[in-house]
C-alpha positions as CSV (number, residue, x, y, z in Angstrom):
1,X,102.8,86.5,112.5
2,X,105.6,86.4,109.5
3,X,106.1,83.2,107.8
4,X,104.5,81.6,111.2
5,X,106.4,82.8,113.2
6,X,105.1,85.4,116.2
7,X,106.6,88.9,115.6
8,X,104.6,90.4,118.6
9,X,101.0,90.7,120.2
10,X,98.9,93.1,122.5
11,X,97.1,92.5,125.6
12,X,95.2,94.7,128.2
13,X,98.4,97.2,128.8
14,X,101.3,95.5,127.7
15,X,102.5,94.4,124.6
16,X,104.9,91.2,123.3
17,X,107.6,91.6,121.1
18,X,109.6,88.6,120.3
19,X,113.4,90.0,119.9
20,X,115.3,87.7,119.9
21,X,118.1,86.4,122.5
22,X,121.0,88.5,120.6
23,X,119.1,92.0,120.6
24,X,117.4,91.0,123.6
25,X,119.8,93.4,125.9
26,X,119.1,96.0,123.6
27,X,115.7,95.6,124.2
28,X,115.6,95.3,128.1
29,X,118.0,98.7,128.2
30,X,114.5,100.8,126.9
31,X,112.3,102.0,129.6
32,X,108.9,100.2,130.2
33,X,110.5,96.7,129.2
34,X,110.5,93.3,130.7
35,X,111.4,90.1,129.8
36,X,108.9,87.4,129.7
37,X,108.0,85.1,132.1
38,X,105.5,82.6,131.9
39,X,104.3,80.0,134.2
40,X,107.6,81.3,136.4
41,X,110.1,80.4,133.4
42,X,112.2,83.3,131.7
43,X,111.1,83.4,127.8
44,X,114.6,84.3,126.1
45,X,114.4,86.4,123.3
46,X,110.7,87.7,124.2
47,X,110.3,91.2,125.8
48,X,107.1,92.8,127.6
49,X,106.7,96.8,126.8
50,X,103.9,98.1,129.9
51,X,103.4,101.1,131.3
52,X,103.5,104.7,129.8
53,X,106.5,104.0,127.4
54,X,103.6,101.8,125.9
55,X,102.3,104.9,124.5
56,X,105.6,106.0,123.0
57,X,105.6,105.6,119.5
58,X,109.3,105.4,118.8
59,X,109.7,102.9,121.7
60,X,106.9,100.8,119.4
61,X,108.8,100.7,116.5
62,X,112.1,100.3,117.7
63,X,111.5,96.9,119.8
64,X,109.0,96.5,116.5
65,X,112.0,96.5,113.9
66,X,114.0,94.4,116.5
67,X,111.6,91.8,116.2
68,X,111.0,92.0,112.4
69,X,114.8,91.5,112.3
70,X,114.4,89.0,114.3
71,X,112.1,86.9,112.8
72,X,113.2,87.3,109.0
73,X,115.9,85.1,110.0
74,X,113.9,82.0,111.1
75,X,113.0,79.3,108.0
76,X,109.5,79.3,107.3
77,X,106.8,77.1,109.4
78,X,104.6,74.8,107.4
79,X,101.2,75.9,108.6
């Protein structure tokens, strides 16, 4: 979380990273990605990383800095 806003999360084997719609096809073009779905409804913005590129370190940290960029633009949530 930054500024209350999600940046990304872990689960069982897969991992959450919240992109953003603009670097979202950026994203989706690195192997092991996914966008989100839940409850059957496409999540813009928000990619899954599974499989073994969830091991890959520079896979992390790319979809990681896309998601920091990301979410450095959004105003700050009063929490």
């Amino acid at each position: 979380m930054i500024n209350g806003h999600m940046l990304c999360a872990a689960r069982q084997g897969r991992a959450m990273f919240r992109v953003g719609r603009t670097a979202e096809p950026a994203a989706l073009s690195l192997p092991g990605t996914g966008r989100m779905v839940q409850r059957h409804r496409e999540m813009p913005g928000y990619v899954w990383l599974s499989g073994p590129p969830l091991s890959d370190d520079t896979i992390r940290i790319r979809l990681a800095r896309m998601a920091l960029s990301h979410v450095m633009t959004l105003p700050p949530k009063d929490i």
